[in-house]
C-alpha positions in Angstrom: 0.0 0.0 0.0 2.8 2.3 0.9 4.3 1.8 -2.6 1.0 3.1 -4.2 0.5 6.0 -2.5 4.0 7.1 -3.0 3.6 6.3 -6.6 0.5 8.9 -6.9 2.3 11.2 -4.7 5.1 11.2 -7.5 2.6 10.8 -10.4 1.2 14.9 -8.9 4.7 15.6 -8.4 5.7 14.9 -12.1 2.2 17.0 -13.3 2.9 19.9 -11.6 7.0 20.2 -12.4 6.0 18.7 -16.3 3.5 21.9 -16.2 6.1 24.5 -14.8 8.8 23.3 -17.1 6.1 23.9 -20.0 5.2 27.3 -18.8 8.9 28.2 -19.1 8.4 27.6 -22.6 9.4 24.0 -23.7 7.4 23.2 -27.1 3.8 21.0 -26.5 5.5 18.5 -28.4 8.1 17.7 -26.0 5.7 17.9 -23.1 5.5 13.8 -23.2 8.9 12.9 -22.9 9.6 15.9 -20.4 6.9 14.1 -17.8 8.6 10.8 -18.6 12.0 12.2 -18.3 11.0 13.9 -14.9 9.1 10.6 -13.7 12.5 8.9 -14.0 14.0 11.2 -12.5 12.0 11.7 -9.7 12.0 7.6 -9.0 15.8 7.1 -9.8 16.3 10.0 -6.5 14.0 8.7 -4.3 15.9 5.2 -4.7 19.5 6.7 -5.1 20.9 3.8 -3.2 19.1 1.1 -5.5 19.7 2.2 -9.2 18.0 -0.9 -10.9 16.2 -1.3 -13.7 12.3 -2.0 -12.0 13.1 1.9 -10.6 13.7 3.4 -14.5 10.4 1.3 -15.3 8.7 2.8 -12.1 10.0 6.0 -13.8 8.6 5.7 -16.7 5.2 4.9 -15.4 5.3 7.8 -13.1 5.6 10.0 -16.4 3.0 7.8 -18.6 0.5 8.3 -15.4 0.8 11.9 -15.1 0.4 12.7 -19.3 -2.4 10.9 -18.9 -3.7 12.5 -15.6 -3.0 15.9 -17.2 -4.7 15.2 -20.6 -7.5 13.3 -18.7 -8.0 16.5 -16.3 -7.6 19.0 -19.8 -10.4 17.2 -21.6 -12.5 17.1 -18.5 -11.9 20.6 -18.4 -12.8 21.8 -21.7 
């Protein structure tokens, strides 16, 4: 249980930093790999001492969740 509310405490993480980093004025196209890039990054730092490969995968599930929490909350929105 502990493992899934950390990952959807990282999944919010990763929105909100994916959406500052796009304010600053990295392209729409890029947004994607940014939250997957960030979601690996976030993982690989909370596990510094473990650097395996289940923690880049966890990464880039972190990123994959939060594109699709972000598009999921823009359509809603809309």
């Amino acid at each position: 249980m502990n493992e899934l509310l950390s990952f959807g405490a990282l999944t919010a993480l990763t929105v909100g930093l994916t959406e500052v980093i796009k304010r600053v004025g990295v392209p729409d196209k890029f947004i994607p790999l940014t939250a997957v890039v960030v979601g690996i990054i976030l993982v690989v730092l909370g596990d510094i001492t473990t650097l395996t490969t289940l923690s880049v995968i966890s990464g880039i599930a972190v990123g994959l969740s939060a594109i699709g929490l972000f598009s999921g909350v823009k359509n809603t929105i809309k």
